[in-house]
C-alpha positions as CSV (number, residue, x, y, z in Angstrom):
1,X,-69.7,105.8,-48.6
2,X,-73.1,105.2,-49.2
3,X,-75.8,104.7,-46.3
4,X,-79.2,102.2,-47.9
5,X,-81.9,103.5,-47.2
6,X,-83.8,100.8,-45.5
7,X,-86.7,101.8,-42.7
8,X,-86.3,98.1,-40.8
9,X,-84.3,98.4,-37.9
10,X,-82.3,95.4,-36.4
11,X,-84.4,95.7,-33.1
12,X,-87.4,95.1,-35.2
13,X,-86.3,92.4,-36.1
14,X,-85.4,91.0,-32.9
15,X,-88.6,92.0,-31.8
16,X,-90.5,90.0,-34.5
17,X,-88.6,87.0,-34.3
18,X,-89.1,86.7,-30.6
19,X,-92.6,86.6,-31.6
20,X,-92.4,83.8,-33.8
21,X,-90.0,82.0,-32.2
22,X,-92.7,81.8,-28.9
23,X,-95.4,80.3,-31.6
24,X,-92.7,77.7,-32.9
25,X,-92.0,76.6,-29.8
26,X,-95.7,76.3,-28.6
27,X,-96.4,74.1,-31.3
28,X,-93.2,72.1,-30.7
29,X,-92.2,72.3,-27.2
30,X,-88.5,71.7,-27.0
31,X,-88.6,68.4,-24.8
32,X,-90.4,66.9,-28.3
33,X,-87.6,68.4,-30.2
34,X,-85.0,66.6,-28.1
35,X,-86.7,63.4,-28.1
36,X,-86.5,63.5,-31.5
37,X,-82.9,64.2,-31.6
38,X,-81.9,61.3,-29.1
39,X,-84.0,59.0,-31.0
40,X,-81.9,59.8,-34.2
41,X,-78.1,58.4,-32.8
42,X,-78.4,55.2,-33.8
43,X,-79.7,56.1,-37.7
44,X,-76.3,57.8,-39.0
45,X,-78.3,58.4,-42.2
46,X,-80.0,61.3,-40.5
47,X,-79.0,64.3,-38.4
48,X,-75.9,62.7,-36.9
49,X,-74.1,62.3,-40.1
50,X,-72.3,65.6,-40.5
51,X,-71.2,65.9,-37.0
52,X,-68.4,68.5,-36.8
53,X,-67.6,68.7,-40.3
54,X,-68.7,71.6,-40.9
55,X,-65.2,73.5,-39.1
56,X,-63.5,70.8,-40.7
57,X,-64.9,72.0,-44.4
58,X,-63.3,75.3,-43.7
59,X,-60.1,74.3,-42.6
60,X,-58.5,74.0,-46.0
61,X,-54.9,73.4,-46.3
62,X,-54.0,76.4,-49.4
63,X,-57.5,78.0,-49.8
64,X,-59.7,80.4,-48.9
65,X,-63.2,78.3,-48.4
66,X,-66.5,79.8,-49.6
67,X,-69.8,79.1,-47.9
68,X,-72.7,80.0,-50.3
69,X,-75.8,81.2,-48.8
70,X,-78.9,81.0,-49.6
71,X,-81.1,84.0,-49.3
72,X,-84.2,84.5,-50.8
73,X,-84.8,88.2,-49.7
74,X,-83.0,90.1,-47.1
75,X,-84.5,94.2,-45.7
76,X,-81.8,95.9,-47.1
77,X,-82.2,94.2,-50.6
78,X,-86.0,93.3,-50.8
79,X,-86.3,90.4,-53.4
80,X,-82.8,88.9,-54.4
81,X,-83.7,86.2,-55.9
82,X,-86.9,83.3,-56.5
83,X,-84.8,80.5,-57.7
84,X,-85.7,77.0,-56.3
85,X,-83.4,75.7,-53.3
86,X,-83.0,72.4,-55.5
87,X,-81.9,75.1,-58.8
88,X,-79.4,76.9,-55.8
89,X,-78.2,73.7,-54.4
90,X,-77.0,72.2,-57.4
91,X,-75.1,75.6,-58.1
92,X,-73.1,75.3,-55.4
93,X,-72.2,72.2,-55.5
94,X,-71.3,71.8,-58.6
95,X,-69.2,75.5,-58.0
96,X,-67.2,73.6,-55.1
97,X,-68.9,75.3,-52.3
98,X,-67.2,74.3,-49.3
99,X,-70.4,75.0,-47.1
100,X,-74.0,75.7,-47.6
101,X,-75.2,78.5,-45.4
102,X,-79.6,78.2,-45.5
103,X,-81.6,81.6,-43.9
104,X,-84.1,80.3,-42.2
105,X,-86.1,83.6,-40.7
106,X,-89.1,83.7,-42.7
107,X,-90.8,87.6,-42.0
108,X,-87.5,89.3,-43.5
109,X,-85.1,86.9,-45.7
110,X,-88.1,85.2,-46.7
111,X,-86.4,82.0,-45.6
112,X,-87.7,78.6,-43.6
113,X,-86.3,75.0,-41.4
114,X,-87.4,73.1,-44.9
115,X,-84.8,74.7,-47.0
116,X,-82.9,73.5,-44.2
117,X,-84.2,70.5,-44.5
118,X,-84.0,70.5,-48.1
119,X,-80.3,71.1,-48.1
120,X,-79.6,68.1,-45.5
121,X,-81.4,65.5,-47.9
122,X,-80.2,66.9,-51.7
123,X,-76.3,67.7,-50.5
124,X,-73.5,66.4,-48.6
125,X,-72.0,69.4,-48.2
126,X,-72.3,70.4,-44.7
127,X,-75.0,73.4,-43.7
128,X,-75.2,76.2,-41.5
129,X,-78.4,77.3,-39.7
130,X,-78.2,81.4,-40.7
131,X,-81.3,83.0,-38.3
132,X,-81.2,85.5,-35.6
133,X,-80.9,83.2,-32.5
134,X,-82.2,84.1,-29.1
135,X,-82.9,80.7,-27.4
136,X,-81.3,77.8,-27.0
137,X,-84.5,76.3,-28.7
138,X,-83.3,77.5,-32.1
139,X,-80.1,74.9,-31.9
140,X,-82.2,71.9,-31.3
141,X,-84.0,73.3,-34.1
142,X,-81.1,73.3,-36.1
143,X,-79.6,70.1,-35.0
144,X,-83.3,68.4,-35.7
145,X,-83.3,69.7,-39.3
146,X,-79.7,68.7,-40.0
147,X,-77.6,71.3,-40.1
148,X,-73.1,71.2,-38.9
149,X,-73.3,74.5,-37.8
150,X,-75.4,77.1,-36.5
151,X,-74.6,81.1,-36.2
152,X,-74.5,82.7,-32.4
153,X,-74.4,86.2,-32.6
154,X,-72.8,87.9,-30.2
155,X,-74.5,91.2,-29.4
156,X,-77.7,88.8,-29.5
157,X,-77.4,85.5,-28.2
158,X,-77.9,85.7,-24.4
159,X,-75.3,83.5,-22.7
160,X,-72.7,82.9,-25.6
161,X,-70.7,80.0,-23.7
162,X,-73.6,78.3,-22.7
163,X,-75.4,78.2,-26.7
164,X,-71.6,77.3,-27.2
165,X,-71.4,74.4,-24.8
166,X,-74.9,73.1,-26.1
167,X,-73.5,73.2,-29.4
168,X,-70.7,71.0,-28.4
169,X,-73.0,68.5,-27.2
170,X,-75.0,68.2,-30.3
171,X,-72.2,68.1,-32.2
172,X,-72.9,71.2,-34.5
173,X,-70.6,73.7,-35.0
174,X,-71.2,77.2,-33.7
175,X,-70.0,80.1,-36.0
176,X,-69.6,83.2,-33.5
177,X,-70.3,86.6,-35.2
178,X,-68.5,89.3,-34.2
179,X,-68.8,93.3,-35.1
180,X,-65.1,94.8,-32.6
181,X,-62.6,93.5,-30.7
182,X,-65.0,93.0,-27.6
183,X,-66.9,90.8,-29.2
184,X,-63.8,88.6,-30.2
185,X,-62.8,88.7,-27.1
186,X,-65.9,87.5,-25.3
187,X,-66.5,84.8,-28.1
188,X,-63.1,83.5,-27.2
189,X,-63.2,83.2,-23.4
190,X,-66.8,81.5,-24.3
191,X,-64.5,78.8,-26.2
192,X,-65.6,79.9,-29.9
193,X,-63.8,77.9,-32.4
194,X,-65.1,79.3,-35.5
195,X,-65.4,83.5,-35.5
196,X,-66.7,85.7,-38.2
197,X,-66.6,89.2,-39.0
198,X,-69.7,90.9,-40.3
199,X,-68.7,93.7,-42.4
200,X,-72.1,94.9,-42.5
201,X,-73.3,97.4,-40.2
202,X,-76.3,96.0,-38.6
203,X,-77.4,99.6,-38.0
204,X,-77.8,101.2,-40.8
205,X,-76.7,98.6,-43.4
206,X,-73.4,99.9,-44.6
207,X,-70.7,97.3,-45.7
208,X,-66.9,98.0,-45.5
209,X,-64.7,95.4,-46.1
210,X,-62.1,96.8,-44.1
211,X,-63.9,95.7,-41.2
212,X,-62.3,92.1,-41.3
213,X,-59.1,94.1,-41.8
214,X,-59.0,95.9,-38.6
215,X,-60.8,92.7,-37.0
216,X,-58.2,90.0,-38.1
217,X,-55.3,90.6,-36.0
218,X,-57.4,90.0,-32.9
219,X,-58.5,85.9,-33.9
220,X,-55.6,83.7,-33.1
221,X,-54.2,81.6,-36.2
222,X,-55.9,78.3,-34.8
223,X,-59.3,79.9,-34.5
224,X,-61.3,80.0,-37.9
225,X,-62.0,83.2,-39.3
226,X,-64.8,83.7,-41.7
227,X,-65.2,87.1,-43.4
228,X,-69.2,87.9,-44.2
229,X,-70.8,90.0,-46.3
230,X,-70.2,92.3,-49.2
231,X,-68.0,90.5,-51.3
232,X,-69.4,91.4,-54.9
233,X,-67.0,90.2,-56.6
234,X,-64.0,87.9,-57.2
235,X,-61.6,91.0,-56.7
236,X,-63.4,91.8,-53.5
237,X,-62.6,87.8,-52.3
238,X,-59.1,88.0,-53.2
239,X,-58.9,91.3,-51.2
240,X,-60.4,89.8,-48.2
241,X,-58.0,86.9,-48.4
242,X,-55.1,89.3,-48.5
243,X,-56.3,90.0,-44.4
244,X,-56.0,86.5,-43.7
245,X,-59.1,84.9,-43.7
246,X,-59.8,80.8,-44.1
247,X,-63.4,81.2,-45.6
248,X,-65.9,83.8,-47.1
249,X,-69.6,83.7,-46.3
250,X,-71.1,84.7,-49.8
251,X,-74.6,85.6,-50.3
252,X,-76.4,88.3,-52.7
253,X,-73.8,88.8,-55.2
254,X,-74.5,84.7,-56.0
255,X,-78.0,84.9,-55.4
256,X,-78.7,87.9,-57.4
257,X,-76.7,86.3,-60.7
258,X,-79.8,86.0,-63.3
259,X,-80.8,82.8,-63.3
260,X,-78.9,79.3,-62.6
261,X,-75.9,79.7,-65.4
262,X,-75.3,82.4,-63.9
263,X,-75.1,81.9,-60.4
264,X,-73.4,78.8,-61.3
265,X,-70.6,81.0,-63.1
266,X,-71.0,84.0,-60.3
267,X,-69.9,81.0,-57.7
268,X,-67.6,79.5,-60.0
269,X,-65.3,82.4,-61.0
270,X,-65.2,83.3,-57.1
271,X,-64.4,80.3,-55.8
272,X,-61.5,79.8,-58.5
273,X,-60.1,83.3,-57.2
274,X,-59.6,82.0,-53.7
275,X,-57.5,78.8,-54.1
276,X,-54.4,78.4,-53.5
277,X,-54.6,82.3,-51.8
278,X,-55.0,81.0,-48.0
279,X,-52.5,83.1,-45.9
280,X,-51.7,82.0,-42.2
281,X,-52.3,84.5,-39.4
282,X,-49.2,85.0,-37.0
């Protein structure tokens, strides 16, 4: 197996995203943010209207859902891809995407809150807010720009049931990441509903499938369990649906498709090779 050679390391970007994170929230200061979520409840049109769907998208009755990211960029690949968010959107949708998942850190993925933005606006297919989140600012971010869902990581995020319970009351979804059994463990006593299973080594940037494998047994049937990263192909979905997961978080192998017909066909064929190939965990 392979190790990329890639000179970022996760801590630096931690490190960098603190840093903008303290200007973001200088300019905005999260009491403005929450005004401007309570102000929303009454417009349903707005940031109200996907309210827990998200979980519900993935919750398919015979097949494996697939949420298509977005990703512009990411340190281990450089420059993936420069198509428009519009062009990306339409993709997906028109692939059956059962969720949108939008990067929003901007130094690394090369990602931002308008694509978010974007995505709420041009789809009704719910979104998840993909960033590294350290504060509970980042949620109201999220909820603010519309997204279901929002990904806690658990090595990262600093109180996990708390950014869990906050969740709850915003009515947005939090998908817990998760890299062993303790992690699991500690995202399920927090009350995580939705777990996945990074099978990318945040280290040094190695993926192995078999990851979700080993992980699988551990999340309880009526938990979600997302698989993400390194599915390259349509054999490599149907393999990880063989462990037993409900959904597949898909990013550079759609992204990196040349041009629209081809992502659109790249999304397609995978998506095809999942249904019907839902297994339920024991």
């Amino acid at each position: 197996m392979k190790v990329q050679k890639n000179r970022v390391q996760l801590s630096d970007i931690i490190k960098h995203r603190r840093k903008d994170l303290q200007r973001e929230m200088e300019l905005i200061p999260i009491d403005i943010l929450k005004d401007e979520i309570e102000s929303s409840k009454t417009d349903s049109d707005i940031i109200w209207k996907n309210s827990f769907s998200f979980k519900k998208a993935l919750d398919k009755d015979d097949d494996v859902g697939v949420i298509c990211e977005y990703k512009p960029a990411s340190p281990s690949m450089g420059d993936i891809s420069n198509i428009t968010i519009e062009d990306a959107l339409k993709a997906f949708e028109q692939s059956g995407a059962s969720a949108i998942s939008i990067l929003t850190e901007e130094r690394y993925f090369k990602g931002s809150l308008e694509n978010l933005r974007s995505a709420h606006t041009l789809i009704d297919i719910p979104t998840l807010r993909k960033d590294f989140i350290v504060n509970e600012y980042q949620i109201y971010q999220a909820k603010n720009a519309g997204a279901g869902a929002v990904l806690l990581m658990n090595s990262i995020y600093p109180d996990l049931e708390e950014g869990i319970s906050i969740c709850n009351e915003l009515k947005i979804d939090p998908l817990v990441e998760c890299r062993n059994r303790e992690d699991i463990s500690n995202a399920l006593n927090a009350g995580a509903e939705i777990i996945g299973i990074n099978n990318r080594n945040l280290e040094n940037f190695v993926v192995e499938l078999k990851t979700t494998e080993k992980l699988a047994e551990y999340v309880p049937s009526e938990v979600i369990l997302v698989s993400e990263s390194g599915v390259r192909s349509k054999d490599d979905a149907i393999q990880l649906s063989e462990y037993g997961v409900d959904a597949l978080l898909i990013g550079t192998s759609i992204m990196g498709a040349d041009g629209y017909n081809e992502m659109l066909k790249t999304a397609t064929n995978i998506i095809n090779a999942v249904k019907g190939e839902r297994i339920v965990r024991i």
